[in-house]
ROTILO-747818 format. One record per residue (C-alpha): x, y, z. Coordinates in steps of 0.5 Angstrom, whole numbers, padded with zeros to 4 digits, always signed. Layout:
N
XYZ...
//
This chain:
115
+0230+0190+0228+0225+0194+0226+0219+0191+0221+0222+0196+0216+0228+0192+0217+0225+0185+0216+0222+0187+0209+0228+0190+0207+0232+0183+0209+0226+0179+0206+0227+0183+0199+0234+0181+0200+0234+0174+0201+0228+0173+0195+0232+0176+0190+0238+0174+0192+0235+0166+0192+0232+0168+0185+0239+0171+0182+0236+0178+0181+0241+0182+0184+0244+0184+0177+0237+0186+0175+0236+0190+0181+0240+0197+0180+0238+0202+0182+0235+0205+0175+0230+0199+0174+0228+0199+0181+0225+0207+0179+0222+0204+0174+0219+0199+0177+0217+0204+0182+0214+0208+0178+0210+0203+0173+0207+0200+0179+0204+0207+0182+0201+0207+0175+0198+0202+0177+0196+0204+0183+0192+0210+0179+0188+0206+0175+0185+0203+0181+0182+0210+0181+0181+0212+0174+0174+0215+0174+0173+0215+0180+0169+0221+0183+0173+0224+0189+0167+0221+0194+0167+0215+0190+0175+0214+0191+0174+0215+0199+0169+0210+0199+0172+0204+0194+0169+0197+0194+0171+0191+0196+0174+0190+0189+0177+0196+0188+0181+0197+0196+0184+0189+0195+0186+0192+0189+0189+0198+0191+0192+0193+0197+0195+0189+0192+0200+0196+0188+0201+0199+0194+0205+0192+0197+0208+0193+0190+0209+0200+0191+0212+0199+0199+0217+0193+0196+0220+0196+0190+0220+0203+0195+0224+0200+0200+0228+0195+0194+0231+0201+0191+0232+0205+0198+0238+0199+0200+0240+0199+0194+0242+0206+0194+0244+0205+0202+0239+0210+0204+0234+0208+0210+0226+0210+0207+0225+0212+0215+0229+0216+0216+0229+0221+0210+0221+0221+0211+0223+0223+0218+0227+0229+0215+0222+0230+0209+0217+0232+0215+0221+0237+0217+0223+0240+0211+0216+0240+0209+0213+0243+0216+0218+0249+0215+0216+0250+0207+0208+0249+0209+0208+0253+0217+0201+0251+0219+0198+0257+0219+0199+0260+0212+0198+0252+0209+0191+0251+0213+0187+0250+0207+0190+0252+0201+0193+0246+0196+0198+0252+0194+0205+0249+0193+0210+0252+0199+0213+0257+0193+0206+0261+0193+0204+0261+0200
//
């Protein structure tokens, strides 16, 4: 078993102990999702570029703590649909390396349609 399935059966198993599986639809864990990454941006509101390679303290344990939440809602919403995250990150990489070949994407931040 992978880590990515032990999460996945961790997830289960708290909802499930909680009876929430009735709130976990695949709509609400999107939201929760998306609220969650908001809050992973507003560990970086204002900051400069080299101030947000270089968080302190404060800031890192902060963004440690959406980024769980963000994990645990990613992986949430993913077995609720049946789809393994891996996976479609695994093909994601390909499709990207296909719309971005290296050599024309080294250093531009253009979107695939304009390189």
């Amino acid at each position: 078993m992978t880590e990515i399935d032990r999460l996945r059966e961790q997830l289960r198993a708290f909802a499930e102990a909680r009876d929430w599986e009735k709130f976990h639809s695949p709509k609400n864990l999107a939201m929760a999702l998306a609220a969650e990454a908001g809050e992973l941006l507003e560990v970086f509101q204002w900051m400069t570029e080299p101030q947000s390679r270089d968080l302190p303290p404060d800031a890192r344990a902060r963004a440690s703590e959406e980024i769980a939440d963000v994990l645990l809602y990613l992986v949430r919403l993913a077995d609720t649909l049946g789809i393994d995250p891996i996976d479609a990150a695994n093909r994601k990489i390909v499709t990207n390396a296909a719309r971005y070949p290296a050599d024309k994407a080294r250093g531009s931040s253009k979107k695939y349609t304009e390189l």
